[in-house]
Structures are given as structure tokens and as C-alpha cells.
C-alpha positions in Angstrom: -5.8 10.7 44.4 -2.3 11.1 46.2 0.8 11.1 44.5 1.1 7.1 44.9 -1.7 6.7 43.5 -1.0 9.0 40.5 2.6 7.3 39.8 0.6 3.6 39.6 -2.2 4.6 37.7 -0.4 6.4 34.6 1.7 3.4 33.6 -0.9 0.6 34.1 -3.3 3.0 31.9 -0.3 3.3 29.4 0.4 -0.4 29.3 -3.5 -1.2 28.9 -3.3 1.0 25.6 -0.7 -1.1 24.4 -1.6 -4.5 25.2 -5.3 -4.3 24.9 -5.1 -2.2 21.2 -8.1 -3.8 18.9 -6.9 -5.2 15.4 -8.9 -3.5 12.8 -11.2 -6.0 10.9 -10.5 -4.7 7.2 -13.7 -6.5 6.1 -15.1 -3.0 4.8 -12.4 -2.2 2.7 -13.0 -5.8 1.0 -16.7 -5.2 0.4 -15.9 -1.6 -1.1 -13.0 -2.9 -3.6 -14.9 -5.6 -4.7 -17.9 -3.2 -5.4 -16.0 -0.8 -7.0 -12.6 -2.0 -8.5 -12.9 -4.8 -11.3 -10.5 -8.3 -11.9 -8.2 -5.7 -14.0 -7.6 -3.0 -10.9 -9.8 -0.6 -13.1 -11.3 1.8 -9.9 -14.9 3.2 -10.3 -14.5 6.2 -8.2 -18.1 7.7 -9.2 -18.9 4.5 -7.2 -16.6 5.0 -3.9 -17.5 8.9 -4.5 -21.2 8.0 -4.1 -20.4 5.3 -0.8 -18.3 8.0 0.6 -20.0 7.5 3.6 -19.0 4.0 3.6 -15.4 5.0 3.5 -15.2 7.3 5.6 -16.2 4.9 8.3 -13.5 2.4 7.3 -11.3 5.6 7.1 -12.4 6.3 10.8 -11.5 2.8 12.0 -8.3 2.8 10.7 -7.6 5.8 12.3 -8.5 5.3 15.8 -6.8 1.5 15.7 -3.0 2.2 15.1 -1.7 -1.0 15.4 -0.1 -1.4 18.9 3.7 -1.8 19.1 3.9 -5.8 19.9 1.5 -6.3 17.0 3.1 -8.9 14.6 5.0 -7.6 11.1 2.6 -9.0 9.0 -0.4 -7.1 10.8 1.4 -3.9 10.5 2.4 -4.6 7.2 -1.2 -5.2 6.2 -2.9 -2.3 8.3 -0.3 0.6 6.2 -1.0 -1.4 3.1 -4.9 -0.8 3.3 -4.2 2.5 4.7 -2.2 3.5 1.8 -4.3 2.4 -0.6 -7.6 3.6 1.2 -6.3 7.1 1.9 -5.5 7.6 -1.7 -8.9 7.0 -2.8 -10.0 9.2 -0.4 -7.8 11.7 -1.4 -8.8 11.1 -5.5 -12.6 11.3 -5.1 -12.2 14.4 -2.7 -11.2 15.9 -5.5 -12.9 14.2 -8.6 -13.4 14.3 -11.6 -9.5 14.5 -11.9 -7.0 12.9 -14.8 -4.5 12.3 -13.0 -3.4 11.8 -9.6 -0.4 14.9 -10.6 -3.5 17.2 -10.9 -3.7 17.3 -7.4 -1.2 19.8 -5.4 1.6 17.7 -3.5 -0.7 14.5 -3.6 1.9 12.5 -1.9 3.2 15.4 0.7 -0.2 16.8 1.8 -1.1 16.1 5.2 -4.6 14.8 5.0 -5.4 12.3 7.3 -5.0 11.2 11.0 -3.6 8.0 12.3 -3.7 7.4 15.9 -3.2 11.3 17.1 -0.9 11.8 14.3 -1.4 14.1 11.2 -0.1 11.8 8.1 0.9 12.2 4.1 1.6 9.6 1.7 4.5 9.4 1.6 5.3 9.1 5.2 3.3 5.8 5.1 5.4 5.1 2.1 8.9 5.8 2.8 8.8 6.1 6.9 6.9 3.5 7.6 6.4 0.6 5.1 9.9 0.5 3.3 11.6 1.0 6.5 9.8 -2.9 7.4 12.3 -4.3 4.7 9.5 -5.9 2.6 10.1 -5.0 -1.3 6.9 -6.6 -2.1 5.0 -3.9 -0.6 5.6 -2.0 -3.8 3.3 -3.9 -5.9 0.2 -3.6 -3.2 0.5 0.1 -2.5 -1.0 1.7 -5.5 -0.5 5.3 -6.7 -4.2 5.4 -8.6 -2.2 5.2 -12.1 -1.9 3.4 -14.7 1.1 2.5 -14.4 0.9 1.3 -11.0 0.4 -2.3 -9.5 -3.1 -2.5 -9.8 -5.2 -2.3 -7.0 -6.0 -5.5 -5.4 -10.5 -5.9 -4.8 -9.8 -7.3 -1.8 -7.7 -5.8 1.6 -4.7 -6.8 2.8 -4.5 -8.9 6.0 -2.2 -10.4 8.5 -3.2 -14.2 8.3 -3.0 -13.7 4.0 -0.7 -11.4 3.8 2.4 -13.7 2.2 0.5 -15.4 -0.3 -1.2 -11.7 -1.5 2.2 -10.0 -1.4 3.6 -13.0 -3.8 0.4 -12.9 -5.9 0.7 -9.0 -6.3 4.2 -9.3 -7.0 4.0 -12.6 -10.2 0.9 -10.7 -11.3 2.3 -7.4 -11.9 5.6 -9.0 -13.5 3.7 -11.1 -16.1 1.5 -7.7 -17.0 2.6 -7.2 -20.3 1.6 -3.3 -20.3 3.8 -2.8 -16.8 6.9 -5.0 -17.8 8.2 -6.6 -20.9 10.2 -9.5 -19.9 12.0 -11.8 -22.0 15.3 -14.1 -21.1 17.9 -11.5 -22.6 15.7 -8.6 -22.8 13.7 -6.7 -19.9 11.6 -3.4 -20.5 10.4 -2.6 -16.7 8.4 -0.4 -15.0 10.5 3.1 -13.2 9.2 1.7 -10.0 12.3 -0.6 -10.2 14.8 2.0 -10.6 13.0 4.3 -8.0 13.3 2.0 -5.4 16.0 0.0 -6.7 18.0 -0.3 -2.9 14.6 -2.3 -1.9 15.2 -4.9 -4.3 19.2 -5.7 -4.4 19.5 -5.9 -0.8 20.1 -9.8 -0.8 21.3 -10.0 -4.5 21.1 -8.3 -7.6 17.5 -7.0 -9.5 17.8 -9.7 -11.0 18.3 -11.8 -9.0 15.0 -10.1 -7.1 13.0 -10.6 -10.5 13.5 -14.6 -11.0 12.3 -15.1 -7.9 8.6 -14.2 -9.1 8.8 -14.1 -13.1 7.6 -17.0 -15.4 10.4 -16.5 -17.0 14.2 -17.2 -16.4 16.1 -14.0 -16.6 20.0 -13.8 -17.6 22.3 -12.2 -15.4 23.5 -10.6 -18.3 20.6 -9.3 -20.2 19.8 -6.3 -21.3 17.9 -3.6 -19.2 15.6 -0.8 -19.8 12.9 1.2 -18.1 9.2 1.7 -19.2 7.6 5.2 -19.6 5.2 5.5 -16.5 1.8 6.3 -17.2 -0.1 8.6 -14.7 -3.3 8.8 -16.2 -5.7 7.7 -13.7 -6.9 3.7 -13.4 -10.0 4.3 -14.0 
């Protein structure tokens, strides 16, 4: 091949990567969560432990399919949700029977898994990639594998349901009287609030944030207070 011919074919096999990039079909992870997560986000990780195999495929897909870089927000919002959430089960059963998710050294720091060429942790999916998308709701579809967490959701995340699953995730987890306490003067919330509180008053206040997607109507004035979090595991 002369050097012409070099100098054509490297970009036209670069932009064939990019445009031609498959979307990953998360109908796996569905079939797993609602075999082995209940209606109350309870996980059976004997379960996913024993349909590792399973898993791991999905867990393979996900890594070779990285969305590509024109793929729409709500596709790469939903392909780092699942990831998220998949990875952590992953990382739980690899080292079950476990109380807690804190048992585990550095669960969220660890570099454990491989997405598209690139060695990942937790929290880079968390606070590189998925916060920096400006979508607050994301915080009550990522799950930590706690109690105190959002619970996780028996069925993945996708593009084309994405809005209506983020505002479900979102109503459910503030009327969930063990996670928040929330009265029109009064609010007991979960730490996730203050933790990431600059995700949630970035057009208005928190409370603002919070009568948006609770039953009930908040004051402006009332009185605020943070929840203990609970990291026993949500099994």
C-alpha cells in the first residue's frame, strides 16, 4: 500500500468506527433483574452469583459497544446507567457472601472493568461521566447495592424510556418513607442530597428540585435534616 493509500484508508476506517458503532440491546440485563431483583429493589445475588455466566456476557457486550460519540444523550445516559448498576453486581457477587458493599477494598476506586479499550472504576462512571451529562435524576437509577440507596430498578435503562424511568425512579424514591421523610414544613432526606447537592440547585433551590417530583408540597421555608444512610447490603 503506498503512502496515499495509507493517508485515505486510516480516517475512513476511523470514521466507520464512529458512525457504524452498534447500540447495545440491554434486553439481558432486563431478563436478569427481573429474575433476580423483586418489586421492592431487594437483589438475590446467590441468584446472579449462580447466572454469572449470564452476566458476564451482558458484561462483555457492554464492553465492546461504548456508545459512539454522535449517539443521542439519552442513549449514553442509559448505556452508563446499566453499566453502573451491572458492574456493581459484578463486583458484589465476585466477592460474596459480603454485608456490605464497604467490606470490599476501595469498591468505588478499584479498576475492575473495561469499557471500550479503557480500564474503568465506579466512580469514574459516576462522577466523570454521568454527572458531568447534567441529569440529577441519574442519582436515583445508579444504585450503590445499599439500603439506603435508590433501589434497583428490575428492568434496564434505555434510550426510547429513559425520561419516563428517570421521573419514576426519582417520585418513587421520594415517597419511600424509609429513604425520606417528607412532610410540608418538615423534611428528613436521604445524605445523597447533600452529597451531591450542586446537581440539584443548579436551576433553583433543593427545594425547588424536590416539588418537582414529591406528592407533597414543600415550603421554601421548612425545616431540613439529613437521614442516617444505611450500607447494609439490599439484599
Amino acid at each position: 500500500m503506498n503512502l496515499i493509500k495509507k493517508l485515505l484508508f486510516v480516517p475512513l476506517f476511523i470514521l466507520g468506527t464512529a458512525v457504524f458503532a452498534q447500540k447495545v440491546n440491554h434486553d439481558q440485563w432486563t431478563t436478569l433483574l427481573k429474575t433476580h431483583v423483586d418489586s421492592k429493589g431487594n437483589v438475590d445475588y446467590k441468584g446472579f452469583k449462580k447466572n454469572v455466566n449470564k452476566l458476564d456476557a451482558y458484561l462483555k457486550t457492554l464492553s465492546q459497544n461504548k456508545p459512539a460519540s454522535n449517539a443521542s444523550k439519552n442513549e449514553k445516559l442509559a448505556y452508563w446507567i446499566n453499566v453502573y448498576n451491572a458492574f456493581t453486581v459484578k463486583l458484589i457477587i465476585d466477592n460474596y457472601p459480603i454485608k456490605s458493599i464497604k467490606d470490599i477494598k476501595q469498591p468505588w476506586d478499584q479498576k475492575f472493568f473495561n469499557i471500550g479499550g479503557e480500564t474503568m472504576s465506579l466512580n469514574h462512571v459516576e462522577h466523570e461521566i454521568l454527572r458531568k451529562m447534567a441529569e440529577p435524576r441519574i442519582h436515583f437509577a445508579i444504585v450503590c447495592a445499599s439500603f439506603s440507596c435508590p433501589k434497583l430498578q428490575n428492568k434496564a435503562f434505555t434510550a426510547h424510556n429513559l425520561e419516563t424511568q428517570l421521573t419514576d425512579a426519582t417520585k418513587e424514591f421520594l415517597a419511600d418513607t424509609n429513604r425520606n421523610e417528607i412532610s410540608k414544613n418538615n423534611i428528613k432526606i436521604s445524605k445523597i442530597f447533600d452529597w451531591f447537592s450542586k446537581d440539584f440547585t443548579k436551576n433553583g433551590s433543593l427545594i425547588d428540585f424536590l416539588n418537582q417530583y414529591s406528592d407533597i408540597n414543600i415550603s421554601p421555608n421548612a425545616k431540613k435534616r439529613y437521614k442516617d444512610y444505611n450500607w447494609d447490603l439490599n439484599d
